[in-house]
C-alpha positions as a Markdown table, in Angstrom:
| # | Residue | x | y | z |
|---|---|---|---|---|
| 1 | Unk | -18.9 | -37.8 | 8.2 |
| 2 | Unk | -19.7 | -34.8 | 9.8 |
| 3 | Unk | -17.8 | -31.4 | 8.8 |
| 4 | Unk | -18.1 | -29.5 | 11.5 |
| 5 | Unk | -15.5 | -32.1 | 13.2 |
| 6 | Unk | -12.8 | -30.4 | 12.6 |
| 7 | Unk | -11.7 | -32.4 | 9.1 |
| 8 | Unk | -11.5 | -30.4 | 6.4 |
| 9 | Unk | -9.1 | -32.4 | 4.6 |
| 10 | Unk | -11.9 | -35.0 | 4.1 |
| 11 | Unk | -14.3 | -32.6 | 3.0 |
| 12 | Unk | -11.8 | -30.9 | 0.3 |
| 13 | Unk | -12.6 | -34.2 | -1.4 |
| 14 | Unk | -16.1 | -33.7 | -2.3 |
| 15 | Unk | -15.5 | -30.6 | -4.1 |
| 16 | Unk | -15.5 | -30.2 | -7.6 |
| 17 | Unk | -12.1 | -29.0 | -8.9 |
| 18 | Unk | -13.1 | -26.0 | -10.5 |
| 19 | Unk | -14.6 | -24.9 | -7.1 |
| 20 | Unk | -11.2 | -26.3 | -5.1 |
| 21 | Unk | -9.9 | -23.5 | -7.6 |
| 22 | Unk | -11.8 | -20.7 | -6.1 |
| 23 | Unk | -11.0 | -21.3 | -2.9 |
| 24 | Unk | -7.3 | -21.2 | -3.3 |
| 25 | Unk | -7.8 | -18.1 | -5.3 |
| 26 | Unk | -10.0 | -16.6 | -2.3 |
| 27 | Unk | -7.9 | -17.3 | 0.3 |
| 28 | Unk | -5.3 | -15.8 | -1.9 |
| 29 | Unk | -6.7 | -12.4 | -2.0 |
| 30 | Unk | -7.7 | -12.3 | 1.5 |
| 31 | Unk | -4.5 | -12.7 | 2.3 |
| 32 | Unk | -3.0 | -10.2 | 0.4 |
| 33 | Unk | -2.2 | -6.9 | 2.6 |
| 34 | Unk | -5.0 | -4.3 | 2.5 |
| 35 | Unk | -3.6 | -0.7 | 1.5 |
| 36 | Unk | -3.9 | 1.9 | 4.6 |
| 37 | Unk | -7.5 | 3.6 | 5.0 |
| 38 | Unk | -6.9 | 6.8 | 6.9 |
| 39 | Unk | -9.0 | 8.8 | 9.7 |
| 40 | Unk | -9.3 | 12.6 | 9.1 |
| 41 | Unk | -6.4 | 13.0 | 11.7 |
| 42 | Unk | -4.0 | 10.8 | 9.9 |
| 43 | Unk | -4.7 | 12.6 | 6.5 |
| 44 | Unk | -4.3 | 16.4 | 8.3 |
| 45 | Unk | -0.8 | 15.0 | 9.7 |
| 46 | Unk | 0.1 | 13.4 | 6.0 |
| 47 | Unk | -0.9 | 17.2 | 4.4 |
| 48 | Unk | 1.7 | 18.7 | 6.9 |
| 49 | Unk | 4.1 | 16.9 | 6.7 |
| 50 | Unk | 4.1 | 17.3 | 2.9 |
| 51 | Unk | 4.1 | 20.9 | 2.7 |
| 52 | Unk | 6.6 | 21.2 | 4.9 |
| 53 | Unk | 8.9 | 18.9 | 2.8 |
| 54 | Unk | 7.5 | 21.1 | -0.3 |
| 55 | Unk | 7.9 | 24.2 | 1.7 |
| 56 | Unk | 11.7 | 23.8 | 2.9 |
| 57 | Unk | 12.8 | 21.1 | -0.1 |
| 58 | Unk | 13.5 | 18.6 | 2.5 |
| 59 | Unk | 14.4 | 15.0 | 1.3 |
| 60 | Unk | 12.0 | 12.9 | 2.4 |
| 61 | Unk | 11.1 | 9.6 | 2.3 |
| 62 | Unk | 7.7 | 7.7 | 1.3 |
| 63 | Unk | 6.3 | 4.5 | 1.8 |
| 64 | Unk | 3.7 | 3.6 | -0.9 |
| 65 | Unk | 1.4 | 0.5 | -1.5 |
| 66 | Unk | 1.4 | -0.2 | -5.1 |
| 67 | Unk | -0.2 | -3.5 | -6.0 |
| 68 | Unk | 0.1 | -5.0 | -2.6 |
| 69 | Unk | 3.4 | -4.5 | -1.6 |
| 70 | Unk | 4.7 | -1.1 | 0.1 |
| 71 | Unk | 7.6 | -0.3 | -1.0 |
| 72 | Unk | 10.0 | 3.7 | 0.0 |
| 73 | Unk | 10.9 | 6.2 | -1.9 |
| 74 | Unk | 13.3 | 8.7 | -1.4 |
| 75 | Unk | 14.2 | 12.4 | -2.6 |
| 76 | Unk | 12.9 | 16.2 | -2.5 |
| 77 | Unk | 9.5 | 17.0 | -3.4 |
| 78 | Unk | 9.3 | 19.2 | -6.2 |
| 79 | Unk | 5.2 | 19.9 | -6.9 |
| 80 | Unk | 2.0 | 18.5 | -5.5 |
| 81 | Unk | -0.9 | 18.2 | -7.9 |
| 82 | Unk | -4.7 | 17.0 | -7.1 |
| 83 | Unk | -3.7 | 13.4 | -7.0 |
| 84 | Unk | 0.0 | 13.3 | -7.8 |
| 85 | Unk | 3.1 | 14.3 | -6.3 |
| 86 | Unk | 6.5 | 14.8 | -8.0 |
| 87 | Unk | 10.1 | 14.3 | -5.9 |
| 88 | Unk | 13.5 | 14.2 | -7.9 |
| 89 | Unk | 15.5 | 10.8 | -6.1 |
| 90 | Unk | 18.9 | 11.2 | -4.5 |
| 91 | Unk | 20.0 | 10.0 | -8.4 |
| 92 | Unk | 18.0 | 12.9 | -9.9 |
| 93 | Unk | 15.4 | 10.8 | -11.2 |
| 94 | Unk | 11.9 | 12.3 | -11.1 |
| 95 | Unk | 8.8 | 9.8 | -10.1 |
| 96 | Unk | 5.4 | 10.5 | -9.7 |
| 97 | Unk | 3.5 | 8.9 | -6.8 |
| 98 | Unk | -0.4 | 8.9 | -6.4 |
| 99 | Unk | -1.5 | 10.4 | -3.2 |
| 100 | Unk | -3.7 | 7.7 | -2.7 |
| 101 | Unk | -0.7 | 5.0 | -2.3 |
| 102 | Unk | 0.5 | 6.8 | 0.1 |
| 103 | Unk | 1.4 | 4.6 | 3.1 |
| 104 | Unk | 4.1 | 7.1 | 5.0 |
| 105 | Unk | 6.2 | 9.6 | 5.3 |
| 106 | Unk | 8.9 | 10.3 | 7.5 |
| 107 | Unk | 12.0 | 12.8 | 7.0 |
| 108 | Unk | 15.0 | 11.6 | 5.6 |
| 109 | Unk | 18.1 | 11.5 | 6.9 |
């Protein structure tokens, strides 16, 4: 039997389980969605946009990737730290959000 034929199937078989393991777990990860990696043009526009939104407490809304899934958030910004940011929701709850899962931000309406 030759691999390269195109059966994989068959050669799944000669693999020890603990390795079949691996695999799945690998092709797991790799398929997982990769957080954003931004140019220094993308992270001048994200830096505007949020002092504007801190500048003129304008709700806002922010996409971040926590833990492989990007979720939005939406309310006024209320401080920016080094790696943190503050906003108060529509409800009045306050959250924090790290500047790093920062995926993007967009006014609200």
């Amino acid at each position: 039997m030759k691999i390269n034929e195109g059966n994989v199937f068959e050669a799944m078989r000669i693999l020890l389980p603990e390795h079949r393991e691996a695999t799945v777990k690998y092709r797991q990860l790799r398929e997982q969605p990769k957080p954003p990696t931004w140019d220094e043009q993308r992270l001048e526009e994200l830096d505007r946009q949020l002092q504007e939104a801190l500048a003129g407490k304008n709700p806002v809304r922010i996409w971040t990737f926590t833990g492989g899934e990007e979720c939005a958030v939406q309310g006024v910004i209320v401080a920016v730290y080094a790696d943190t940011l503050t906003l108060v929701t529509d409800e009045g709850i306050s959250r924090k959000v790290k500047l790093r899962e920062i995926a993007g931000i967009e006014a609200a309406d």
